[in-house]
Structure formats: C-alpha cells, structure tokens
Backbone and ligand atoms as CSV (ligand in chain L), in Angstrom:
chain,resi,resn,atom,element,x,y,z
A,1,UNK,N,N,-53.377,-151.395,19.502
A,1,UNK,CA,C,-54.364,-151.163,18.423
A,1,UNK,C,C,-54.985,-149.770,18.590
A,2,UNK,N,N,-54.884,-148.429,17.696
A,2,UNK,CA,C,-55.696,-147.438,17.428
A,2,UNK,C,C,-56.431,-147.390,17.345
A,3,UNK,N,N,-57.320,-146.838,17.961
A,3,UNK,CA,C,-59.392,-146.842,17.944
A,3,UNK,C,C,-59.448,-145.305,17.289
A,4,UNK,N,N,-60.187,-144.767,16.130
A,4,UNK,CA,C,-60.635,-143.271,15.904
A,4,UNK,C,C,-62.230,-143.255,15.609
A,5,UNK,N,N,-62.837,-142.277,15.927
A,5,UNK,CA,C,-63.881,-142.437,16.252
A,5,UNK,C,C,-64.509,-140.758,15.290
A,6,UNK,N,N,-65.656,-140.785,14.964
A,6,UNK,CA,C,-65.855,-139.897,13.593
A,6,UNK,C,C,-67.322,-139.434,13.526
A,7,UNK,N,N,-67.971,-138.743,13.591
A,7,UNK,CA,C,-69.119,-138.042,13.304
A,7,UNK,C,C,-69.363,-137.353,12.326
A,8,UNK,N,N,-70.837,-137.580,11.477
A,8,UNK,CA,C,-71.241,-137.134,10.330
A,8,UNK,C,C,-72.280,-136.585,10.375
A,9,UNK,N,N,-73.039,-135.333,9.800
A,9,UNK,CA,C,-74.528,-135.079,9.978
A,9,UNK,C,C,-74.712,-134.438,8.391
A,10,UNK,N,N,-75.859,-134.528,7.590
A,10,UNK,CA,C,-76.131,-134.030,6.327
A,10,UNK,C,C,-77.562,-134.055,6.287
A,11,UNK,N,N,-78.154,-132.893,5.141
A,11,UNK,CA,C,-79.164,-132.263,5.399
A,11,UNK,C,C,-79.484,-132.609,3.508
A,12,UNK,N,N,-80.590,-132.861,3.434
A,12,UNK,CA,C,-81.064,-132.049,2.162
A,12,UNK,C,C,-82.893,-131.729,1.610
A,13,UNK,N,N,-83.172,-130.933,1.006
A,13,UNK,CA,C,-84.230,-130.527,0.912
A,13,UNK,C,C,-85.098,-132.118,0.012
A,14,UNK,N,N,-86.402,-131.774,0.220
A,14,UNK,CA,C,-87.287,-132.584,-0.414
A,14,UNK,C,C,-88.215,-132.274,-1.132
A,15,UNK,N,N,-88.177,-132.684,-2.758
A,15,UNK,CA,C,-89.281,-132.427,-4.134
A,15,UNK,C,C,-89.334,-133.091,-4.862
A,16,UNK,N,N,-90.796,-132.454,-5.327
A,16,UNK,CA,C,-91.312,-133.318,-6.330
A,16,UNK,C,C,-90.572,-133.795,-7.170
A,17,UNK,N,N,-90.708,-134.599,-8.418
A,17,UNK,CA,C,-90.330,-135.063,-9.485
A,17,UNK,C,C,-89.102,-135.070,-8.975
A,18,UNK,N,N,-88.189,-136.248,-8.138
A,18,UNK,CA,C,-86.912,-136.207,-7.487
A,18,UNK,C,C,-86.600,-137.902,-6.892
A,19,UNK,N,N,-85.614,-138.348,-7.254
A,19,UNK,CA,C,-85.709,-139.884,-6.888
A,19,UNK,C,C,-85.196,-139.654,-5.757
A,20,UNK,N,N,-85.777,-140.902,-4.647
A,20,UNK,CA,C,-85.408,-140.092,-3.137
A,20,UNK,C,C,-84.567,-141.534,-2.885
A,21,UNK,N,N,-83.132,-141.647,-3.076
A,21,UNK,CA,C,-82.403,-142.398,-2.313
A,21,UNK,C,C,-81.492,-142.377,-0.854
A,22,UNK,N,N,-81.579,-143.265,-0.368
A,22,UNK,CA,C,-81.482,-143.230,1.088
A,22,UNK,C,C,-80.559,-144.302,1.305
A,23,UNK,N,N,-79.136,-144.783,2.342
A,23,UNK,CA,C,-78.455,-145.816,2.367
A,23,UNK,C,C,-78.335,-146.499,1.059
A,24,UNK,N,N,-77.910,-145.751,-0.386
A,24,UNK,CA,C,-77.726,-146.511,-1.383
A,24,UNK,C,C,-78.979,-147.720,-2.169
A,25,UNK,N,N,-80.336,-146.859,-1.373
A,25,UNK,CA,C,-81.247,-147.800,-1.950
A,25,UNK,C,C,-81.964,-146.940,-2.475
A,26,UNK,N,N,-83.269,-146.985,-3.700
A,26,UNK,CA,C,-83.698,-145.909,-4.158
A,26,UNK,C,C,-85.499,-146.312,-3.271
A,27,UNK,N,N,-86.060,-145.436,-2.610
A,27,UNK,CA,C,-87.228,-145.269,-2.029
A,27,UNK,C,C,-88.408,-144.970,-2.593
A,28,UNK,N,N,-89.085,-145.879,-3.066
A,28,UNK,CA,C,-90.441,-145.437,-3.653
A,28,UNK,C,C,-91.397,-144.452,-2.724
A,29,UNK,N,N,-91.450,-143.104,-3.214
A,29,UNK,CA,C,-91.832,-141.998,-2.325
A,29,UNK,C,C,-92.288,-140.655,-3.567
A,30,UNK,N,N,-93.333,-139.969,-3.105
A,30,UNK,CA,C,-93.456,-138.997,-4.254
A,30,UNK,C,C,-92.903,-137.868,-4.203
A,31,UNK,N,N,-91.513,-137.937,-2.848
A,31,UNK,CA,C,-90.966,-136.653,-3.134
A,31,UNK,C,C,-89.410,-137.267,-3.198
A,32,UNK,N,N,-88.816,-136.787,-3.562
A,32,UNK,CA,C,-86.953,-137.371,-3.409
A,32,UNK,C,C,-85.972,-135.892,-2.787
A,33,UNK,N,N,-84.939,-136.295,-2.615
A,33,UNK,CA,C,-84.096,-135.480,-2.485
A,33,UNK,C,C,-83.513,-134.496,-3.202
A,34,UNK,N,N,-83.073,-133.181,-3.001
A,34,UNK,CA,C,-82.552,-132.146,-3.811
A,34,UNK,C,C,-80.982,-132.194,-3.556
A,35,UNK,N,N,-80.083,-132.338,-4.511
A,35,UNK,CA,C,-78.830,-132.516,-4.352
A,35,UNK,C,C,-77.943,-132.220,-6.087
A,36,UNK,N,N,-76.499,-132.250,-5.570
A,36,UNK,CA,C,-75.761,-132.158,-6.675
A,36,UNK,C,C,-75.475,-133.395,-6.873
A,37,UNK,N,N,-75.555,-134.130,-6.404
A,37,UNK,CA,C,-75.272,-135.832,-6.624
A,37,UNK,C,C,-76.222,-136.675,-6.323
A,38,UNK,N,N,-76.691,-138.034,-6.183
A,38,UNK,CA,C,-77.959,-138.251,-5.849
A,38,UNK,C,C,-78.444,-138.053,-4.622
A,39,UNK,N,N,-77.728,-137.210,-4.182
A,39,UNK,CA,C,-78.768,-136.657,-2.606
A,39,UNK,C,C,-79.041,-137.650,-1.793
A,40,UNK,N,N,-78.205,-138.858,-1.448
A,40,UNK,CA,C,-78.107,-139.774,-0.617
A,40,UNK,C,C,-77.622,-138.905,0.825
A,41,UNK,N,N,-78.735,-138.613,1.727
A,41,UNK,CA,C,-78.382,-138.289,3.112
A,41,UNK,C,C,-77.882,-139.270,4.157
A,42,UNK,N,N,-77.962,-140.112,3.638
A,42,UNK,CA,C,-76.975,-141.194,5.172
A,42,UNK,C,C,-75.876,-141.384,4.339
A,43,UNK,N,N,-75.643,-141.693,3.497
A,43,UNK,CA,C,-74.513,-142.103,2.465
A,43,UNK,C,C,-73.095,-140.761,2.786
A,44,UNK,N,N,-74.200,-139.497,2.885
A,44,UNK,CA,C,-73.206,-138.625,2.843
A,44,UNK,C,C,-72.513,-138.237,4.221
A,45,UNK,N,N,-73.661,-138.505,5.283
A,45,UNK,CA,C,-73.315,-138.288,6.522
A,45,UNK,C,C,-72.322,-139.244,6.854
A,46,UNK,N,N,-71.856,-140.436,6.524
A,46,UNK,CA,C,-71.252,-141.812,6.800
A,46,UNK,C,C,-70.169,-141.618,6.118
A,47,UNK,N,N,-70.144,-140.548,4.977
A,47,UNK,CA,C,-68.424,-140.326,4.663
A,47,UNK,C,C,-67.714,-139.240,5.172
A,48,UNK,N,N,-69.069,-138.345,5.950
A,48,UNK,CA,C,-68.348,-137.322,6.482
A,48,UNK,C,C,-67.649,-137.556,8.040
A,49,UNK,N,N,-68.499,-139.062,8.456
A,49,UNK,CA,C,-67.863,-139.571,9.792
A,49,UNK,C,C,-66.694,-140.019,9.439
A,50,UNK,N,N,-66.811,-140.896,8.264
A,50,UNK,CA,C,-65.459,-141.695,7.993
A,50,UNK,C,C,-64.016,-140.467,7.581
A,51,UNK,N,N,-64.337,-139.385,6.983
A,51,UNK,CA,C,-63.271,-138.340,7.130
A,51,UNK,C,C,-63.178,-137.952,8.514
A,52,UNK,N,N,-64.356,-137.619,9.241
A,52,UNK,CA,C,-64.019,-137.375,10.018
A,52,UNK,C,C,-63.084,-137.932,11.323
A,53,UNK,N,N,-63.508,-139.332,11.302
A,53,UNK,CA,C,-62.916,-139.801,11.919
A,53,UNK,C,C,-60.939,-140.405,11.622
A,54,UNK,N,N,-60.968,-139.862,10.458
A,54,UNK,CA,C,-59.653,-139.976,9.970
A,54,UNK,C,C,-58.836,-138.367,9.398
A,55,UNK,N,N,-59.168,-137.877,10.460
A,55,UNK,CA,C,-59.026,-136.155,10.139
A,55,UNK,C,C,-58.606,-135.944,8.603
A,56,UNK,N,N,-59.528,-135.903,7.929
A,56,UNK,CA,C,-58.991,-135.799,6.605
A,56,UNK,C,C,-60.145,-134.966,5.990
A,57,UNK,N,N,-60.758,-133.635,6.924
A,57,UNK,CA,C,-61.626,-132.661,6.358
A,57,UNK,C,C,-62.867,-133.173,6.034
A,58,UNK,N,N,-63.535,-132.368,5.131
A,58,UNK,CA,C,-65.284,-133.079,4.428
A,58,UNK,C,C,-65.223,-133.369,3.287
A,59,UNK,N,N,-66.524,-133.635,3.534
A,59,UNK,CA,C,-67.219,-134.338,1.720
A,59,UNK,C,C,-66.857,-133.374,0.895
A,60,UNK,N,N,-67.307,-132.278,1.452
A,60,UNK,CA,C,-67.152,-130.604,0.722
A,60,UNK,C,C,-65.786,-130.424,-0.136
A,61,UNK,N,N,-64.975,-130.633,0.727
A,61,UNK,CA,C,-63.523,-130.793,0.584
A,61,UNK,C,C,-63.540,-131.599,-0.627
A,62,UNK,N,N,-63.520,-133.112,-0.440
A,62,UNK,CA,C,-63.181,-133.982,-1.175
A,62,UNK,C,C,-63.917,-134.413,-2.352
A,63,UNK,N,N,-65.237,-134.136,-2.339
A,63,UNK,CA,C,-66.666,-133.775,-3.503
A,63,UNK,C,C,-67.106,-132.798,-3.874
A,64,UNK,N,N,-66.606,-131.895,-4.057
A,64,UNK,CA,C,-67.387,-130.428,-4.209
A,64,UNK,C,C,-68.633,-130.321,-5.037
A,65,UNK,N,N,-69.225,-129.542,-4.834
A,65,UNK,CA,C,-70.580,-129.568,-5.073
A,65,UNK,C,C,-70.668,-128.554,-6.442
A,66,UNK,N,N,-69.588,-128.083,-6.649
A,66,UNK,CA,C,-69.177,-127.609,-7.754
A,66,UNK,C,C,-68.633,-128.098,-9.657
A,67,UNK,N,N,-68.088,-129.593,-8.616
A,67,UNK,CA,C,-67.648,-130.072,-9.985
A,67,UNK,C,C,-68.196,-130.922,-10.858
A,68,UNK,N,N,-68.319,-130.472,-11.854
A,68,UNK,CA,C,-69.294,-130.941,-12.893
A,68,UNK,C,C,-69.319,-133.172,-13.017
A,69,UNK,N,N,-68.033,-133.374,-13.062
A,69,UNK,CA,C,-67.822,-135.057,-13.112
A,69,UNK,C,C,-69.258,-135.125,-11.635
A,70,UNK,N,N,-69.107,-134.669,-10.582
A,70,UNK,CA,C,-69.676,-135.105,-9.764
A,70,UNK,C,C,-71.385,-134.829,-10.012
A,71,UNK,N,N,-72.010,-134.308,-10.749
A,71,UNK,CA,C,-73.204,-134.243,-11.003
A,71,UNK,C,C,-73.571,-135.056,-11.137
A,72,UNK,N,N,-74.822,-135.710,-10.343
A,72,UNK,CA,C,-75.914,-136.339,-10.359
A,72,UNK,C,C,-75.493,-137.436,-10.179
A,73,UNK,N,N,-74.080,-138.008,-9.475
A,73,UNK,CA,C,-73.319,-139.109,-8.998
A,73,UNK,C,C,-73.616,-140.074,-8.074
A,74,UNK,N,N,-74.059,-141.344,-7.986
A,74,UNK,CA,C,-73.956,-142.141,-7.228
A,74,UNK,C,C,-73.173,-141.980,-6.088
A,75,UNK,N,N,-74.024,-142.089,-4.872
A,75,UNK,CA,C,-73.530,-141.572,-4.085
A,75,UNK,C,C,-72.353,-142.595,-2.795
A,76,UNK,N,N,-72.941,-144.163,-3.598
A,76,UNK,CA,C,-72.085,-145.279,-3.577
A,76,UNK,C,C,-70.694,-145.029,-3.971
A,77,UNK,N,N,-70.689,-144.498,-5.065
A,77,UNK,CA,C,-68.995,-144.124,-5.613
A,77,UNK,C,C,-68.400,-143.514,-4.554
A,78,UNK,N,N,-68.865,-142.696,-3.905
A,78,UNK,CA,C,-68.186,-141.548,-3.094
A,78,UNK,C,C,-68.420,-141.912,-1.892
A,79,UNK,N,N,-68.768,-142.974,-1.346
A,79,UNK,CA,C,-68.027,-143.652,-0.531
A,79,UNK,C,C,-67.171,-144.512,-0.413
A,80,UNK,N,N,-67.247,-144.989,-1.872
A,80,UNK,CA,C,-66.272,-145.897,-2.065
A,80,UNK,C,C,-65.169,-145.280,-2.452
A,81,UNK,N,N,-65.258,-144.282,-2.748
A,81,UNK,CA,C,-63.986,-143.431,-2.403
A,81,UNK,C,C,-62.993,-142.564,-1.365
A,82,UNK,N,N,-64.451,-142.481,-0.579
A,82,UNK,CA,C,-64.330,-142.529,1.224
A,82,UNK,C,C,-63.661,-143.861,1.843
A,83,UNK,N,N,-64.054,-145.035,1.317
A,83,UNK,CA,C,-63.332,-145.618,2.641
A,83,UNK,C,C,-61.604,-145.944,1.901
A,84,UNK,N,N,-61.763,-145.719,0.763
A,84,UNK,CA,C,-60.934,-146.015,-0.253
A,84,UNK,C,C,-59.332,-145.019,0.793
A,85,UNK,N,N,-60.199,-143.832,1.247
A,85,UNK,CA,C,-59.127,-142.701,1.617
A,85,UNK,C,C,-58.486,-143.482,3.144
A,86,UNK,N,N,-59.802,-143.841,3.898
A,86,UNK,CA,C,-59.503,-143.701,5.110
A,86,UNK,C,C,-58.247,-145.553,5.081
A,87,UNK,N,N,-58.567,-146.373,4.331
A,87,UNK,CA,C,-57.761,-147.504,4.147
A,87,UNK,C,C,-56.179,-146.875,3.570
A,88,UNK,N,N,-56.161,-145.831,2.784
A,88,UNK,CA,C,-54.493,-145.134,2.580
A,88,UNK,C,C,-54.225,-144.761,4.307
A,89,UNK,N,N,-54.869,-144.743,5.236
A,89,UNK,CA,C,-54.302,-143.966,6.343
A,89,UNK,C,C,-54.301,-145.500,6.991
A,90,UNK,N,N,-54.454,-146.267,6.457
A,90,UNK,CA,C,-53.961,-147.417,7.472
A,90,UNK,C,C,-55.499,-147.602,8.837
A,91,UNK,N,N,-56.569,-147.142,8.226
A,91,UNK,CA,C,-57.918,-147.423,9.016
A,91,UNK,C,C,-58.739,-148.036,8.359
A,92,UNK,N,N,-59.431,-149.362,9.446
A,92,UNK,CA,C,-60.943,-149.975,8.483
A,92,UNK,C,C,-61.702,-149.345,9.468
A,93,UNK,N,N,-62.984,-149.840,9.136
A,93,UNK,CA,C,-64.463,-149.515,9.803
A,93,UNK,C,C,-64.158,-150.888,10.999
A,94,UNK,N,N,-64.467,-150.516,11.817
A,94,UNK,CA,C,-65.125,-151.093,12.843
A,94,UNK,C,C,-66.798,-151.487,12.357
A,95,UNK,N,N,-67.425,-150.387,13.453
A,95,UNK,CA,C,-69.293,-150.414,13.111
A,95,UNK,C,C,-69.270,-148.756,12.926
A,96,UNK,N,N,-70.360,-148.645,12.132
A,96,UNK,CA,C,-71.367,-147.731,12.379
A,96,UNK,C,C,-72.647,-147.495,12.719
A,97,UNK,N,N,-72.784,-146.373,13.384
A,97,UNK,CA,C,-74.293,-146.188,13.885
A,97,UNK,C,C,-74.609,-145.134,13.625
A,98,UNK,N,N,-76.286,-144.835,12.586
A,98,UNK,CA,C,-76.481,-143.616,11.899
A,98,UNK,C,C,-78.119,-143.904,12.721
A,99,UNK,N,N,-78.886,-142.809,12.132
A,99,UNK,CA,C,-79.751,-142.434,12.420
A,99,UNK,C,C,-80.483,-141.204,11.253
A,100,UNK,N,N,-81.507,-141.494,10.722
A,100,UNK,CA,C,-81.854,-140.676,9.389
A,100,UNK,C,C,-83.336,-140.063,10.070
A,101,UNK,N,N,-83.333,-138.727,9.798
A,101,UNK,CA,C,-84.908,-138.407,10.106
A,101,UNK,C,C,-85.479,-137.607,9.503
A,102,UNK,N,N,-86.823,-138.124,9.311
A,102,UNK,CA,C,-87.936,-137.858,7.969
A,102,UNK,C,C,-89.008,-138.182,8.489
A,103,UNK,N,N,-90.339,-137.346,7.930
A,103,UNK,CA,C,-91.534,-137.955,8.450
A,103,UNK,C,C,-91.978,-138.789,7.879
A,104,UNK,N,N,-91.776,-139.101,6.414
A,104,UNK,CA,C,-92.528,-140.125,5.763
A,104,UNK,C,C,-91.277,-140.504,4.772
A,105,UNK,N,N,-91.293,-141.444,4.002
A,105,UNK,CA,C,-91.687,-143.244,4.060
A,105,UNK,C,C,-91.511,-144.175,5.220
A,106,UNK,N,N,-91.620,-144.851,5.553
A,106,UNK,CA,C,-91.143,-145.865,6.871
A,106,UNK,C,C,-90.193,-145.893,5.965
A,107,UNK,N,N,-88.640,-145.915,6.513
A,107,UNK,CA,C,-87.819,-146.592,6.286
A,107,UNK,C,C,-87.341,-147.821,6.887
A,108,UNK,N,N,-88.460,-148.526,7.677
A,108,UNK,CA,C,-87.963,-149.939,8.454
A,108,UNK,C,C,-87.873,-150.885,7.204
A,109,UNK,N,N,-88.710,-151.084,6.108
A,109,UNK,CA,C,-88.906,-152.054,5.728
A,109,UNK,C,C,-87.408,-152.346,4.545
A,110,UNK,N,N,-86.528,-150.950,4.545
A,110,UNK,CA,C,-85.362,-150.992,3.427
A,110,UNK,C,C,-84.262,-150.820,3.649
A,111,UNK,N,N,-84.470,-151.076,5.628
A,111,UNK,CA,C,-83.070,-151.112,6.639
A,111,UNK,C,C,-82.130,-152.184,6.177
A,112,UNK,N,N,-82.875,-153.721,5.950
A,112,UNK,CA,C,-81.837,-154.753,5.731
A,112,UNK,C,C,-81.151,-154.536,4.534
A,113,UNK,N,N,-81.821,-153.867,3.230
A,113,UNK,CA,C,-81.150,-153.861,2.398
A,113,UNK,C,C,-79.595,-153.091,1.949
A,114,UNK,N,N,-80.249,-151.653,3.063
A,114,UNK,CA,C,-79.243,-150.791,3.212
A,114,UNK,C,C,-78.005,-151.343,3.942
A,115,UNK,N,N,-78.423,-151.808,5.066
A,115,UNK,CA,C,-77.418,-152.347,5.630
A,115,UNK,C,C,-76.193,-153.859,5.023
A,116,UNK,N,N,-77.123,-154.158,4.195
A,116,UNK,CA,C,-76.247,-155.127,2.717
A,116,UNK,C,C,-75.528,-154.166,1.962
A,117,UNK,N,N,-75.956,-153.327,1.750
A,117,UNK,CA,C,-75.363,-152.557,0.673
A,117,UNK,C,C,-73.760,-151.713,1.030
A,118,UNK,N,N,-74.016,-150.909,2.312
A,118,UNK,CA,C,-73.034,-150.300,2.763
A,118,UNK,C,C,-71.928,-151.244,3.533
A,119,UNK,N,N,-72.862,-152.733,4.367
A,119,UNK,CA,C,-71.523,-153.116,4.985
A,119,UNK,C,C,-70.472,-154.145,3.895
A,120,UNK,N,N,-71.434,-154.444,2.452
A,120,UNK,CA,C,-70.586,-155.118,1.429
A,120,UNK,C,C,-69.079,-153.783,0.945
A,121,UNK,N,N,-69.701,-152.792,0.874
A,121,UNK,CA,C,-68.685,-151.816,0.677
A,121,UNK,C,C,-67.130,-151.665,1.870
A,122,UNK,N,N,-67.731,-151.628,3.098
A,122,UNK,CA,C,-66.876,-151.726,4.120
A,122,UNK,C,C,-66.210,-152.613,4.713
A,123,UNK,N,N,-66.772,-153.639,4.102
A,123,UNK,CA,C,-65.737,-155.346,4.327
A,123,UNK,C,C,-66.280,-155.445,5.782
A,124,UNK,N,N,-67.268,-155.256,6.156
A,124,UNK,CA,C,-67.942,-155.674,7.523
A,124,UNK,C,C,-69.333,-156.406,7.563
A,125,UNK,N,N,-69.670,-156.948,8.658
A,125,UNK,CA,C,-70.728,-157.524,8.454
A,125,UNK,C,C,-72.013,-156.913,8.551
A,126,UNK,N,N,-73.091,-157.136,8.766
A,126,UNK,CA,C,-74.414,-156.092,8.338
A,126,UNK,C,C,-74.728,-156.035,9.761
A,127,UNK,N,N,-74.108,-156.815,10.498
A,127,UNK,CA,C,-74.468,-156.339,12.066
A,127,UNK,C,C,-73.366,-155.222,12.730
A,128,UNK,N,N,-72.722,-155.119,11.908
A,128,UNK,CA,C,-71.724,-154.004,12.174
A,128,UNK,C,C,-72.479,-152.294,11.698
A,129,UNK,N,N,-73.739,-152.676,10.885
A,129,UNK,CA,C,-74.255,-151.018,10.246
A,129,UNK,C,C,-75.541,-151.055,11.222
A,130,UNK,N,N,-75.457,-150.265,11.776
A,130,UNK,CA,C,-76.539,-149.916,12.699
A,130,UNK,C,C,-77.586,-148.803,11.961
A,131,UNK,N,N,-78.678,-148.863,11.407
A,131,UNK,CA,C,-79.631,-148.003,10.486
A,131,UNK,C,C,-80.875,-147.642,11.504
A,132,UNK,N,N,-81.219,-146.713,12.152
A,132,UNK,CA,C,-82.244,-146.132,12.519
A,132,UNK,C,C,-82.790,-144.750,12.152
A,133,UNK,N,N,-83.991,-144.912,12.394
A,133,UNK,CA,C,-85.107,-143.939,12.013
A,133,UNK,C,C,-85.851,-143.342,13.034
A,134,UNK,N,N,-85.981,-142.038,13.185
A,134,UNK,CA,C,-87.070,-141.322,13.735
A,134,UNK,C,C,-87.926,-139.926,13.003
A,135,UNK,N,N,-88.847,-139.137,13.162
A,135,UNK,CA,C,-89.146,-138.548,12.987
A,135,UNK,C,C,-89.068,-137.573,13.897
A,136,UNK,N,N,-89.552,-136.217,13.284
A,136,UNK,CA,C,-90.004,-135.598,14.231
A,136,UNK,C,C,-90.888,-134.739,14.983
A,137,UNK,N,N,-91.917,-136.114,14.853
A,137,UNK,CA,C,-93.198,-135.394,15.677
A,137,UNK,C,C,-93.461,-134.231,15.193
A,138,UNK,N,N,-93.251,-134.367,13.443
A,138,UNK,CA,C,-94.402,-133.311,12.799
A,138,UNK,C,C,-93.367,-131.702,13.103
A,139,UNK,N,N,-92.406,-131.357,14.036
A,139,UNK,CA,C,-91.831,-130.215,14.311
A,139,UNK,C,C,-90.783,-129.821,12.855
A,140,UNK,N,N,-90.627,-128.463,13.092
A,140,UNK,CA,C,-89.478,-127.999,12.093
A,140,UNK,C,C,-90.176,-128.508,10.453
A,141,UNK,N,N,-88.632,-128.251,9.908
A,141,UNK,CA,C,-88.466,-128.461,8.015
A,141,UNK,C,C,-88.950,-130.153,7.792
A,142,UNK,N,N,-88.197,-130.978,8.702
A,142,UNK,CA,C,-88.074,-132.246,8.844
A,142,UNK,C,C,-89.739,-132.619,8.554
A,143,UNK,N,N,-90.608,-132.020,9.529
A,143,UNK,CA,C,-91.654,-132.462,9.919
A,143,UNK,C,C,-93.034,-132.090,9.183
A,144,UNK,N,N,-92.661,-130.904,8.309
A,144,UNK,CA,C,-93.249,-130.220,6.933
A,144,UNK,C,C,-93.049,-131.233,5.951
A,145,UNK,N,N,-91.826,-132.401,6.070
A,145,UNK,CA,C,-91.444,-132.756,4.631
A,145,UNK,C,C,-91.142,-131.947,4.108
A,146,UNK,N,N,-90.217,-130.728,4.246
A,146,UNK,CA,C,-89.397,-130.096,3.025
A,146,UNK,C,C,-87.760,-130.307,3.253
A,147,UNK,N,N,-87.887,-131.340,4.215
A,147,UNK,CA,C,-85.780,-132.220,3.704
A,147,UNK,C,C,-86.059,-133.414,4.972
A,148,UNK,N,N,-84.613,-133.728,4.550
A,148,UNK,CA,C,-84.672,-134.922,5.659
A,148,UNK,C,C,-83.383,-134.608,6.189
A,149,UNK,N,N,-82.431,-135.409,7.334
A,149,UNK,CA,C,-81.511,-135.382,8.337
A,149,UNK,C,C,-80.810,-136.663,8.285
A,150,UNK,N,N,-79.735,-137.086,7.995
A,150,UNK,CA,C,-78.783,-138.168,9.087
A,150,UNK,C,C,-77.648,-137.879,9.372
A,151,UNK,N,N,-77.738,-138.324,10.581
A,151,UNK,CA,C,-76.295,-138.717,11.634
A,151,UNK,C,C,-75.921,-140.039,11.539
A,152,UNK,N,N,-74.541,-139.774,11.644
A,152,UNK,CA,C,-73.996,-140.991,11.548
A,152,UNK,C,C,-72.628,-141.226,12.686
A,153,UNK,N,N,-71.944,-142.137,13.501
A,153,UNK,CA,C,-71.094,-141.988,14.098
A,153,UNK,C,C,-70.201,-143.055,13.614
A,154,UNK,N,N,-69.001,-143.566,13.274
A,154,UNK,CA,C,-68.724,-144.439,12.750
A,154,UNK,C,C,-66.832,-145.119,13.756
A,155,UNK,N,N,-66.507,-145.927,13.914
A,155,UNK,CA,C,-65.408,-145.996,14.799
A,155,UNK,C,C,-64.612,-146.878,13.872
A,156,UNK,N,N,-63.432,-146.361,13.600
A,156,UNK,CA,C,-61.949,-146.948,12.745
A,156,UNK,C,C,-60.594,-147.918,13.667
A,157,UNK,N,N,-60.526,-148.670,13.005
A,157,UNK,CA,C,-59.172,-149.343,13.588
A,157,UNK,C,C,-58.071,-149.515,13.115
A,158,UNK,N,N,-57.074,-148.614,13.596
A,158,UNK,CA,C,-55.714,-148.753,12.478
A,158,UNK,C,C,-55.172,-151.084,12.259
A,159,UNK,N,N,-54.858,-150.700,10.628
A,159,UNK,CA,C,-54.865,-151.902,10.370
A,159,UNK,C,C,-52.978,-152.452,10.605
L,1,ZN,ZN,ZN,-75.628,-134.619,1.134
C-alpha cells in the first residue's frame, strides 16, 4: 500500500464589507476575506496539500486567479475538483490536519461543522479532519487583523 503525504499553506487579506468563509462555512464576522474566489483559506490550503501530495503542482496552476469562470467561486467546487484530480491518480485521503490563524472570531464553535462539510466531500469520517486554531498573540498582519493563515498537511493512499 502507497502512503503520499502533502502540505498546504494560504494567505489572504481581511475587509470590510467581505463575507469571511472559512472550512466551507460562512463566519459571522465584520471583516471577511479578500480573494478571487470566495477566499476560503483552509479550503485552499487543503487543495494545495492534496496536489501537493499527489505531485500535481498548485491551486495557482489548476485555478488561476485570472480566470474569469473562477470569480467569486465556491471554494467547495475547487476542492471538489481537487480530490476529483488526486482520485484520477489512483489516491484517497487518509486524514487531514490543518491549522488556521486569525485573531478574531473563535473559530471553535464552527469546527464541527467544518469538519462535516469537508470530510462529506472526502468520503472520510469527521474524525479523520483535524481543524485547529491559534492566533498570534496580537504579532505581525495576522495579529492587526489585516489577513488570516492556514496550514494544512494531508496523507493519501493509493487505492
Ligand atoms: Zn486562497
């Protein structure tokens, strides 16, 4: 059995008048994300593990931030077009384990949902999506609130 193993990290700024979705859930918050698609930062970091971990380049690559269909896109689609790729190579998800950081909303209370949301996509169970949060102690862009951060690490098993 093949084990591949994949790392993701994505960045995006934070403003006003901006819906701020996070793990495919939308966050009641008065600032949201700045993006060409809905600016889902774990969503995006979690397809860049899942390419990554199936050497098959980036989001960049495979979403460009250029093309118009992709404006203001659910950022669900494009993973579901992510795992869509890494299943042509003969890989599922194992687990993943991400980590998102922001100083504000708590995101504890919209972990379970996220974690419904992404492991229904991946044909895994919700104890297989590992969702954590930190801040950071107020330091850097992060800690201004002008963007947020996630990592994600994700491990594949040829089928
Ligand atoms: Zn992104």
């Amino acid at each position: 059995m093949s084990h591949r193993i994949g790392f993701g990290i994505d960045f995006h700024q934070l403003a006003a008048k901006r819906e701020l979705w996070i793990g495919g859930v939308k966050i009641p918050h008065h600032k949201g994300a700045i993006g060409h698609s809905d600016a889902d930062v774990l969503l995006h970091a979690i397809c860049d593990a899942l390419l990554g971990a199936a050497c098959l380049g980036d989001i960049g690559l495979h979403f460009p931030n250029t093309s118009k269909e992709l404006e203001n896109i659910d950022s669900k689609i494009l993973l579901k077009r992510t795992i869509d790729l890494v299943r042509e190579k003969n890989y599922k998800v194992v687990n993943v384990d991400s980590t998102i950081c922001l100083e504000q909303p708590k995101i504890r209370p919209h972990v379970s949902e996220m974690q419904k949301v992404i492991a229904e996509m991946m044909d895994v169970s919700v104890d297989d999506i590992s969702i954590k949060a930190t801040t950071t102690e107020k330091m850097g862009f992060i800690g201004r609130e002008e963007g947020i951060a996630a990592y994600a690490t994700v491990l594949l098993e040829g089928i």
